[in-house]
Backbone atoms as SQL, in Angstrom:
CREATE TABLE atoms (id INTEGER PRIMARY KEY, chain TEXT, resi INTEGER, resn TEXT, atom TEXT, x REAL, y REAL, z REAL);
INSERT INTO atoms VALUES
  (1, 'A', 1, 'UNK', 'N', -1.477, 34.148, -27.380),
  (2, 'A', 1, 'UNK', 'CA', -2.506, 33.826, -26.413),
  (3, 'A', 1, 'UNK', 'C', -3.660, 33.073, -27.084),
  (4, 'A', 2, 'UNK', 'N', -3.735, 33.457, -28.314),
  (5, 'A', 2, 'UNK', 'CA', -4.698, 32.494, -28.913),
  (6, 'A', 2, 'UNK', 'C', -4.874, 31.285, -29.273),
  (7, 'A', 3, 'UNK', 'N', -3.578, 31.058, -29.565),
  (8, 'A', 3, 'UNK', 'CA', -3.122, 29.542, -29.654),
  (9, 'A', 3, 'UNK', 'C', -3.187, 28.734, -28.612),
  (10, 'A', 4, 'UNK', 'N', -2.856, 29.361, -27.582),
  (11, 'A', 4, 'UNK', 'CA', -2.967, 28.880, -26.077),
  (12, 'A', 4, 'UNK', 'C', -4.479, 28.345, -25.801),
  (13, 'A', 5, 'UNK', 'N', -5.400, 29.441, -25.711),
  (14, 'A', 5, 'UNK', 'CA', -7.052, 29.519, -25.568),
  (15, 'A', 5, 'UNK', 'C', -7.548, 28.223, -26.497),
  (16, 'A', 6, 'UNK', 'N', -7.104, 28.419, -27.715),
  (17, 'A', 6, 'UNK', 'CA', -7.242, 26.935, -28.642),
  (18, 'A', 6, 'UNK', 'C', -7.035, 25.666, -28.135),
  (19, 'A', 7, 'UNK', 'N', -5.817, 25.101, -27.938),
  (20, 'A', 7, 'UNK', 'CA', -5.284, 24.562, -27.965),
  (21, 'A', 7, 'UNK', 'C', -5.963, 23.695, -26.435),
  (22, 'A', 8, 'UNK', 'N', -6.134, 24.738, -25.527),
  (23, 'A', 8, 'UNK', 'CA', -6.990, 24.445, -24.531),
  (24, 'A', 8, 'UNK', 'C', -8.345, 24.393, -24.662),
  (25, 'A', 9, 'UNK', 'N', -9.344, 24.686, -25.571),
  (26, 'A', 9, 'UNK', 'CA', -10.381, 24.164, -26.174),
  (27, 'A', 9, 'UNK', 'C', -10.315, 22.712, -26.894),
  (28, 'A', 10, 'UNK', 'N', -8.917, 22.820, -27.145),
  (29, 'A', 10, 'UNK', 'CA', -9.179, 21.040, -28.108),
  (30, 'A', 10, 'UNK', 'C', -8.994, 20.111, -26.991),
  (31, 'A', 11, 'UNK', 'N', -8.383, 20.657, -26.031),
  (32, 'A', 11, 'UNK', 'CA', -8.285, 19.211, -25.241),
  (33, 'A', 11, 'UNK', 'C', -8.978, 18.980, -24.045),
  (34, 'A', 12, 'UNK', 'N', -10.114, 19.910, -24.025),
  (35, 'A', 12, 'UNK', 'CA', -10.996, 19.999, -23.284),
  (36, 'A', 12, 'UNK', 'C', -12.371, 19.223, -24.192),
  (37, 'A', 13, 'UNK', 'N', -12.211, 19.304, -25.566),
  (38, 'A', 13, 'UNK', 'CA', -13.004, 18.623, -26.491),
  (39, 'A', 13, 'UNK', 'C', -12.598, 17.331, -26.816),
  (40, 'A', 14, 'UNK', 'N', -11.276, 17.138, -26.287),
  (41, 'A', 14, 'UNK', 'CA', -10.750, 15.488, -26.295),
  (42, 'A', 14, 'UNK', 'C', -11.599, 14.579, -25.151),
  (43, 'A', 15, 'UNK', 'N', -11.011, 15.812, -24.482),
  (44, 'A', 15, 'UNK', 'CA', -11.822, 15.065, -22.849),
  (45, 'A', 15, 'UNK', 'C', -12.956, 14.911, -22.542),
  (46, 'A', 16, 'UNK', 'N', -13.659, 15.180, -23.297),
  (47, 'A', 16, 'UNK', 'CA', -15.291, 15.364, -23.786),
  (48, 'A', 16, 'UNK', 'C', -16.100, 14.155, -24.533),
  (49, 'A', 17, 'UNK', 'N', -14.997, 13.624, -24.769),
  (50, 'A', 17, 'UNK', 'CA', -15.654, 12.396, -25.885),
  (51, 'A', 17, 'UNK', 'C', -16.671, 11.983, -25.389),
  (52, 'A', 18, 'UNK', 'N', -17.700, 11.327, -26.087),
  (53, 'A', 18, 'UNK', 'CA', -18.778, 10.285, -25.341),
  (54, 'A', 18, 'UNK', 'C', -18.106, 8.800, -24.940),
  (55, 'A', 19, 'UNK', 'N', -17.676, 8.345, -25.990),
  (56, 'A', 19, 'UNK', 'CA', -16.863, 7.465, -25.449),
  (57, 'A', 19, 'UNK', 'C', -16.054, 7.063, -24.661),
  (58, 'A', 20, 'UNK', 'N', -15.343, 6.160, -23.094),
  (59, 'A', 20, 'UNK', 'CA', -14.060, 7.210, -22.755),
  (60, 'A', 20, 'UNK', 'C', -13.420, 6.204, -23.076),
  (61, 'A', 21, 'UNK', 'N', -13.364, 5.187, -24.114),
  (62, 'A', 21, 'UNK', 'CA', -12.175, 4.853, -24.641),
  (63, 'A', 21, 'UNK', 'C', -11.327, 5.999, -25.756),
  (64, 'A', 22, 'UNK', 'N', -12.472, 6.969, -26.594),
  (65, 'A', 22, 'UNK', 'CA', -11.824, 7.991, -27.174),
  (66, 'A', 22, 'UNK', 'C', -11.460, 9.698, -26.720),
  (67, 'A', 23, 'UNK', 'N', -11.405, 9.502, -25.299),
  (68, 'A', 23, 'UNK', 'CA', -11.506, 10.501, -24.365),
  (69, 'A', 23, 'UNK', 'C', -9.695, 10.289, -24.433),
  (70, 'A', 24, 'UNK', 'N', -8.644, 11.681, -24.177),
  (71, 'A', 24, 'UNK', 'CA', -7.511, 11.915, -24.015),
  (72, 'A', 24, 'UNK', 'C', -6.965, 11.218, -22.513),
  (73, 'A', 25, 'UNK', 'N', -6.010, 10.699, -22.888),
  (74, 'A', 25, 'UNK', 'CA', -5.634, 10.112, -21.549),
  (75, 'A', 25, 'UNK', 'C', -4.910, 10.978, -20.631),
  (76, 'A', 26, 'UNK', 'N', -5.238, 10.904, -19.375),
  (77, 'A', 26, 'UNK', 'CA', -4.746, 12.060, -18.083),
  (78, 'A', 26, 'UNK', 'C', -3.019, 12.294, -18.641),
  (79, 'A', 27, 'UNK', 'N', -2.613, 11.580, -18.564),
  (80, 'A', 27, 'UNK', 'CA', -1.212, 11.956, -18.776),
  (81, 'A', 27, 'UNK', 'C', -0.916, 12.707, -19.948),
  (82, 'A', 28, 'UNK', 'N', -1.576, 12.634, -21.059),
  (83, 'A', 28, 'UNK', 'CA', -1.160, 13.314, -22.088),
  (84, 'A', 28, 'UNK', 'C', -1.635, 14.641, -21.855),
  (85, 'A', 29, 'UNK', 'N', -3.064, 14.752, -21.107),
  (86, 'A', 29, 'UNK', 'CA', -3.536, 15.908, -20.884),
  (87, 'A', 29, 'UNK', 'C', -2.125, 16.577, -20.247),
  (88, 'A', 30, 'UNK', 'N', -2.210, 15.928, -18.832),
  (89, 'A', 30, 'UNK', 'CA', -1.483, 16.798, -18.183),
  (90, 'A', 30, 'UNK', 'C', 0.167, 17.900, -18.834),
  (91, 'A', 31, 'UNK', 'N', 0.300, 16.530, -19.450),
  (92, 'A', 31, 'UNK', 'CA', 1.622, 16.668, -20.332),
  (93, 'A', 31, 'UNK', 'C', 1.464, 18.073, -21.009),
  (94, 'A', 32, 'UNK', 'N', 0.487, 18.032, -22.019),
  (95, 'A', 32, 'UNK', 'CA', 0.169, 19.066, -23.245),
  (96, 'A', 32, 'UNK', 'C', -0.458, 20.375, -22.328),
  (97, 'A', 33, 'UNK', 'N', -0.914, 20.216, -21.146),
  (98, 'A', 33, 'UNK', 'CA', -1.527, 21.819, -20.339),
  (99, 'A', 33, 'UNK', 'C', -0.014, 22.149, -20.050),
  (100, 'A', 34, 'UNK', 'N', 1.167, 21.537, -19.290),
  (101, 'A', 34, 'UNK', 'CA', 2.392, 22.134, -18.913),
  (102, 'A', 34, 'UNK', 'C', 3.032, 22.604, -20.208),
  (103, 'A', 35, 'UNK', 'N', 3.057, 22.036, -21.506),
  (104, 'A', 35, 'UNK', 'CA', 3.601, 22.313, -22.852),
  (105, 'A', 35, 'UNK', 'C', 3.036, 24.035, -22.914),
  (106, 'A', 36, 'UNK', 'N', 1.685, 24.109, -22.477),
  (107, 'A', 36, 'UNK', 'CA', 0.656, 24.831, -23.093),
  (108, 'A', 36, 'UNK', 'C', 1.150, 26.184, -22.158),
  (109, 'A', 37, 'UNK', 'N', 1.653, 26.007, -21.127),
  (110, 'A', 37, 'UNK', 'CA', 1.965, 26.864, -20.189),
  (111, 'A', 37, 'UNK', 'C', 3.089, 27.697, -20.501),
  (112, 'A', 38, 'UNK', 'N', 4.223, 26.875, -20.766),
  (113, 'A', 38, 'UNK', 'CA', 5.375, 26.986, -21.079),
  (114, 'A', 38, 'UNK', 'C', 5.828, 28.027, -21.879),
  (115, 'A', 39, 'UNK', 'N', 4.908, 27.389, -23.198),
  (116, 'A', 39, 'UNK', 'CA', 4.716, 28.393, -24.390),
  (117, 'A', 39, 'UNK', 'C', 4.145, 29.909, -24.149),
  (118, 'A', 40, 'UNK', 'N', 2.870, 29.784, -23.349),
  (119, 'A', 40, 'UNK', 'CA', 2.229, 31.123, -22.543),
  (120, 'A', 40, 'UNK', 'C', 3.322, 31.890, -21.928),
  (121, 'A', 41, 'UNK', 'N', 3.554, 31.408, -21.113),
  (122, 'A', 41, 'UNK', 'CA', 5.008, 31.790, -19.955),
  (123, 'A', 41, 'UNK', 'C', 5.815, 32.952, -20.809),
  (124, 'A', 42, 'UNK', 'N', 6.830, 31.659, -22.096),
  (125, 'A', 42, 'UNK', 'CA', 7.747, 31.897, -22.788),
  (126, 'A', 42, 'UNK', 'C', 7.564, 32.880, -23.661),
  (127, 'A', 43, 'UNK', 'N', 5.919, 33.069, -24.539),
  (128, 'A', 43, 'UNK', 'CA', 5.437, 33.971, -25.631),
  (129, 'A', 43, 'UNK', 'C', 6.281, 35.288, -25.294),
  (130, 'A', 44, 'UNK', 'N', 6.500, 36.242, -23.949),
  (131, 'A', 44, 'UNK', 'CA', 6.568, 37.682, -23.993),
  (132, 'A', 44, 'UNK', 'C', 8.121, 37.437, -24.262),
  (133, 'A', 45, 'UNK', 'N', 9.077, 36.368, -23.592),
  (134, 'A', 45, 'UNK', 'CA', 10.243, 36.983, -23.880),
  (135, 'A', 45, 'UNK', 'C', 11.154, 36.399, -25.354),
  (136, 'A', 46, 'UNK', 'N', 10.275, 35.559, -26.111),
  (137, 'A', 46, 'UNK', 'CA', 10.922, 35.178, -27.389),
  (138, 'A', 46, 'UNK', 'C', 10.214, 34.972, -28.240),
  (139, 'A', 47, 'UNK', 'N', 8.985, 36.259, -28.575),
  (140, 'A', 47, 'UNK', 'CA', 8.367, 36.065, -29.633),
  (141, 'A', 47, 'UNK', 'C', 7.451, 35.213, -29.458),
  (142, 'A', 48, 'UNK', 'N', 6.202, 35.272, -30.617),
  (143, 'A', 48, 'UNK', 'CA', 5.337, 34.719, -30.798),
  (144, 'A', 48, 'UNK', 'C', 5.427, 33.141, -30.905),
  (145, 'A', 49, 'UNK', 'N', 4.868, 31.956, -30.416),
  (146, 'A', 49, 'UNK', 'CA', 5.156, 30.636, -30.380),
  (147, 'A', 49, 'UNK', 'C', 3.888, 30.423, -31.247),
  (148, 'A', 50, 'UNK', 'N', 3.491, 29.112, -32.151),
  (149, 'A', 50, 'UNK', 'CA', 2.618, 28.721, -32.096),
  (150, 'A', 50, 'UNK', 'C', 3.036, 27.211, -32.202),
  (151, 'A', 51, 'UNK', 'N', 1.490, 26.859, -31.454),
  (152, 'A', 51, 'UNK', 'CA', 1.202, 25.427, -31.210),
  (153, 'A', 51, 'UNK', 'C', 0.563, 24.657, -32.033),
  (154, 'A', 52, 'UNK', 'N', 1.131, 23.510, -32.550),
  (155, 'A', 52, 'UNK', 'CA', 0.044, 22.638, -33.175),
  (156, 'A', 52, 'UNK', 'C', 0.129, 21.160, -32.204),
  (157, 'A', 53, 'UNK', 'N', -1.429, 21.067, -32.769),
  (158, 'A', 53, 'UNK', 'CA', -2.003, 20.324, -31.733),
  (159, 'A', 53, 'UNK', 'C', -2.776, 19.024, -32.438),
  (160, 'A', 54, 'UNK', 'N', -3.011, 17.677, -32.737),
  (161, 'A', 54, 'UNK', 'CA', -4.272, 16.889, -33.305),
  (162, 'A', 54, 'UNK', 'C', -4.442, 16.139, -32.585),
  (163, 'A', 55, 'UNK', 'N', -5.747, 16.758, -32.766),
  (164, 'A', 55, 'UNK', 'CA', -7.241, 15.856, -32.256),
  (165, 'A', 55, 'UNK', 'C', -6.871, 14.381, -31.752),
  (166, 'A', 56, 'UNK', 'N', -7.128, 13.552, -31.225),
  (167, 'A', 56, 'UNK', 'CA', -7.062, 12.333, -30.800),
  (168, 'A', 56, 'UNK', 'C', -7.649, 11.446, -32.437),
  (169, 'A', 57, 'UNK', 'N', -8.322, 11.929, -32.600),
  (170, 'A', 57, 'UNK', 'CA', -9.177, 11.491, -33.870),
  (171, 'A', 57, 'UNK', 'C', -8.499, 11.205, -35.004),
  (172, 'A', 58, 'UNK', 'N', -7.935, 12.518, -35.030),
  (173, 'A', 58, 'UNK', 'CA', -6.811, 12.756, -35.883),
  (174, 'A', 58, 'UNK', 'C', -5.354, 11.856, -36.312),
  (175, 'A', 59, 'UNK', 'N', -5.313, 11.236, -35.275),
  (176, 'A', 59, 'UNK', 'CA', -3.727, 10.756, -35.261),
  (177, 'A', 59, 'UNK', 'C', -3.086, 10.648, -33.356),
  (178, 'A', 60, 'UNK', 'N', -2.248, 11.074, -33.216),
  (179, 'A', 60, 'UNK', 'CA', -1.699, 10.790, -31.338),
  (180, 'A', 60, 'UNK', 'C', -1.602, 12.362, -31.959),
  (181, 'A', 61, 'UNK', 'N', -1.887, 13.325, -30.084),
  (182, 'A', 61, 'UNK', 'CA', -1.739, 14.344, -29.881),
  (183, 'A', 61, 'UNK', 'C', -0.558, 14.736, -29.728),
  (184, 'A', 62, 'UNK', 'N', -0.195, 15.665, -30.505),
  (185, 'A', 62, 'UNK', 'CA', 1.731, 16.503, -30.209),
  (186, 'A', 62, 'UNK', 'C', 1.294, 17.995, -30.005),
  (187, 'A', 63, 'UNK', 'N', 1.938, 18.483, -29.200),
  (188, 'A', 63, 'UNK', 'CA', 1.732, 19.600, -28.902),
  (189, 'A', 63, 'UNK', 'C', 3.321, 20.334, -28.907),
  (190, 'A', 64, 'UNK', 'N', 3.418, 21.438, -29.248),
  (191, 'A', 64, 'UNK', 'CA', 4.884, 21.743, -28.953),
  (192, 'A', 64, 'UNK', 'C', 5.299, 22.872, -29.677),
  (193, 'A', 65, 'UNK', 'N', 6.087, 24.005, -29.356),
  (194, 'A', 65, 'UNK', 'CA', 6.201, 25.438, -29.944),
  (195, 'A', 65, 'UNK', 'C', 7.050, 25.326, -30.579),
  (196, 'A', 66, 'UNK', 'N', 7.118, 26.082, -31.421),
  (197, 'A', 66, 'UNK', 'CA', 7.924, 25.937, -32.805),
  (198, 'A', 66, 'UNK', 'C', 9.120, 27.210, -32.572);
């Protein structure tokens, strides 16, 4: 669940930019909240998932449970 709560803090801090050329684009958002769900969903019946996630800043955003 924490990873989740995270993960949804960063891309709420993507979407935040001052800039909105460096603001996350809707689709990726949308993309990475259903990823983000999935994983939530999935956590009780196969174990702990975690997510990694980077920053827009960082590089292109990947999101995805391991």
């Amino acid at each position: 669940m924490q990873h989740c709560l995270a993960s949804i803090a960063r891309i709420g801090v993507a979407c935040s930019e001052e800039s909105p050329g460096d603001r996350m684009d809707i689709k990726d958002v949308v993309m990475e909240l259903n990823i983000i769900k999935k994983v939530f969903l999935g956590a009780g019946n196969h174990g702990e998932r975690h997510i990694r996630m980077q920053l827009p800043a960082e590089g292109t955003s990947q999101l995805g449970g391991d």
